[in-house]
C-alpha positions, 0 to 999 in steps of 0.5 A: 786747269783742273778742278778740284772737288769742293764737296765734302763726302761723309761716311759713318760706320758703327754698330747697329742702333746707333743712331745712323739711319736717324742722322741721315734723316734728319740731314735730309729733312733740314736741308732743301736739297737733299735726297734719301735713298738705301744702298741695298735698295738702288741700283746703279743706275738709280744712284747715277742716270738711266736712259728710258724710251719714251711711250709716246713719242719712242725716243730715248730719255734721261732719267736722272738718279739720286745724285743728280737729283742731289745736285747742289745738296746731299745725297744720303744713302743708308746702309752703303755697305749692302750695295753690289760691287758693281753698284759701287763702282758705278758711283766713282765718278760721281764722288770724285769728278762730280759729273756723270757720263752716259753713252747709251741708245745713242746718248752722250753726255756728261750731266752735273753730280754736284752733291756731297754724299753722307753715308752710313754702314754696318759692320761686316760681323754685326759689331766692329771689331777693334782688332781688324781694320776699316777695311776688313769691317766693312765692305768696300773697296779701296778706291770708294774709301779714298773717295771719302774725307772723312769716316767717322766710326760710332760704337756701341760701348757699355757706360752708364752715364751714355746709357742713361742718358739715351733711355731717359732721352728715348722715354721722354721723346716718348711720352712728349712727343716733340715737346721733349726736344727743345733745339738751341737752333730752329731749322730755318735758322741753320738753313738760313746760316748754310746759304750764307756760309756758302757764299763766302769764298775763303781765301788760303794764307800762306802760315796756313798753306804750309800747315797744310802741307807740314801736317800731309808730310807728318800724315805720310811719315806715320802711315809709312810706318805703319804700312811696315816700310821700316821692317819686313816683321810688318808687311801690311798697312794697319791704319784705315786706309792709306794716306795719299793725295786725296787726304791732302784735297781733303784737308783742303776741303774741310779747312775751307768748310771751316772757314766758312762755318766761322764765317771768315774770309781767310783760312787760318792756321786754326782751321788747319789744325782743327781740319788735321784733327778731324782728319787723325780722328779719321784714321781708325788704327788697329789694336794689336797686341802691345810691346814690351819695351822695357825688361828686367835689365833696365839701366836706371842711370840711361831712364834718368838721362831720359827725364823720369824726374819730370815722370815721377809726377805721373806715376803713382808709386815713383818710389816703388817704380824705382826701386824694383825692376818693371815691365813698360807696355807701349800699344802697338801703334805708338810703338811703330809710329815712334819706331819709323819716325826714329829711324827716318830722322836716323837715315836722313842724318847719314844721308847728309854726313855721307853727302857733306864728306863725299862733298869734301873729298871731291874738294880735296879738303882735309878732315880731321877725326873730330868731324868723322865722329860727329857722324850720327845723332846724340841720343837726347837731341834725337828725343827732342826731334821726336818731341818737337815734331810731336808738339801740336798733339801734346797739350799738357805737361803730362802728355809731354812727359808720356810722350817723352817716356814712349820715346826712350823705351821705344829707343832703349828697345831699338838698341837692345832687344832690335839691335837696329840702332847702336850706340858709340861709346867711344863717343861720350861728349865731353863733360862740362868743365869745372871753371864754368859753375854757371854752365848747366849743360848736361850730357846729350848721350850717345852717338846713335846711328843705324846698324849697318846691315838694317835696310829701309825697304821703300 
């Protein structure tokens, strides 16, 4: 069968003093196996294997490079962005299938590579811009950011508590040398624990295996809507990179490593979800400009039926909210997740109406009009989709009352400024009877389905 990676490739890319280059170092000089090297410094033959004539004896040798010197361990290159594209390219191998070929001066082989890669990159620009993708931030080609688990992205904001705390660390480090450093752990004993979780072989549970593979479809789902599937208005992806299959490996990888950090033979839903956290952590998205979902034209009686009840404790001025018509501002990447995640469940569900009335006319069965007006969503069991499937990320009261908000404007949005979604008025439910007092059923709202002439491009 085929063999999956098993290690972990790290890169991190932030504004200069940051720290990088030290994290590398210390990473090198704690583990037994490490190798340090700078991108802008080695070649690719450095980095992988070069074959050398023999001053004695004239025939060809293998050298080995960083990365097979690494193997077993890590191999910390700086400043990976200064390398040549050629360079990088030289190294695909290596980052995915582990091994490394040679078929030069008569010499073929493939030599192990079994090593983790830690990274660390500038930005293009001196400093990251927050308004241009990972991508564009950093000099690398797609197929070397696949290969990376995860990227970890270091800024050098203002605040003054960090700012702080950074001098005063720099100062002391200063003047008492290594005296003003006291670990929680010693570097013997951090070795000691790495060969030790190393040797656990965790095993994957089934809760876990479909966590895994719930949050990869969840991952799929947004990044579709970000790469503009929903609407030709964006055509381009906006998030870091694209999720594909590699992201699914590498929730994998790290569910397993933390498995084993925990000491714990099996994998649970916990590393999952912690493993899904670093991963969305991960995926730096774009800022652009924010929507307007909400104009002058409001309708108050629609927002109470989406809960501003339960709002009403977030906002600091309820009353003055209500009573004079206002603007609500949703980011961009909120708005195209919730947009695309709306509009998905909306074409799924026709997609199944239209199979079960074709099914029925192949039967032959009569249809009565009450199961043809069924056809479509209530727009408040729409908002507790969304909200459901939103559920691992919420995890207060007040994040579920946000979310609850971003979703009905976001809708409101799509029905009167879009026009993408419509409503059935003619299909108000029923309102509750009075012989039932105990029944404290509220109207679910509107039938909503997609406009017809709206094209879900694939």
């Amino acid at each position: 069968g085929m063999r999956l990676r098993g290690d972990i490739n790290v890169c991190v890319v932030g504004d200069p003093s940051t720290a990088k280059s030290q994290f590398l170092k210390y990473v090198a000089g704690l583990l037994p196996r490490a190798v340090f090297t700078s991108g802008k410094a080695s070649s690719a033959a450095g980095l992988t294997a070069s074959v050398v004539r023999d001053d004695e004896t004239g025939d060809f040798t293998v050298e080995a490079g960083a990365l097979m010197l690494a193997d077993h361990g890590v191999c910390c290159i700086d400043e990976f962005d200064k390398m040549d594209a050629a360079d990088q390219v030289a190294i695909h191998e290596a980052m995915e299938q582990q091994t490394i070929s040679i078929a030069k001066a008569g010499i073929h082989a493939t030599l192990n590579a079994r090593t983790s890669i830690l990274a660390a990159a500038n930005p293009v620009a001196g400093r990251y811009d927050r308004r241009l993708t990972l991508r564009q931030n950093v000099a690398m080609s797609a197929p070397i950011m696949s290969r990376f688990d995860l990227f970890f992205v270091v800024l050098d904001d203002p605040a003054d508590v960090a700012d702080y705390n950074t001098a005063r660390h720099i100062v002391r480090v200063h003047q008492l040398r290594d005296d003003a450093v006291t670990p929680p752990f010693a570097p013997a004993a951090l070795r000691r624990y790495i060969r030790f979780a190393r040797t656990i072989l965790p095993v994957l549970r089934e809760d876990a295996a479909r966590l895994l593979w719930e949050s990869y479809r969840n991952l799929r789902q947004e990044d579709v809507g970000a790469g503009g599937m929903l609407g030709a208005s964006r055509p381009t992806a906006r998030n870091a990179y694209r999720i594909t299959v590699r992201q699914l490996e590498s929730l994998v990888r790290l569910s397993e490593a933390l498995a084993r950090a925990h000491c714990s033979d099996v994998i649970t839903v916990a590393h999952v979800r912690e493993a899904v956290r670093l991963l969305r952590r991960s995926i730096v998205h774009v800022e652009m400009d924010d929507v307007d979902v909400a104009d002058d034209a409001a309708d108050p009686a629609e927002t109470a039926d989406a809960g501003t009840d339960v709002l009403a404790r977030v906002l600091d001025d309820a009353d003055a909210s209500a009573a004079q018509p206002h603007k609500v501002t949703i980011k961009r990447e909120d708005f195209d997740r919730i947009r695309a995640m709306l509009v998905l469940k909306l074409h799924e569900v026709e997609e199944k109406d239209s199979a079960r009335q074709g099914a029925a006319e192949a039967t032959a069965e009569p249809s009565d009009g009450a199961e043809a007006s069924d056809e479509g969503m209530r727009h408040a069991d729409l908002i507790d989709w969304y909200l459901a499937q939103r559920e691992d990320v919420m995890e207060s009261e007040l994040d579920f009352a946000a979310e609850q908000q971003k979703a009905t404007m976001v809708l409101k949005y799509m029905l009167d400024v879009e026009g993408c979604v419509i409503a059935l008025r003619n299909a108000e439910p029923e309102q509750p009877s009075e012989e039932a007092p105990g029944d404290d059923s509220e109207p679910r709202g509107p039938l909503l389905m997609l406009h017809p002439n709206f094209a879900i491009d694939s």
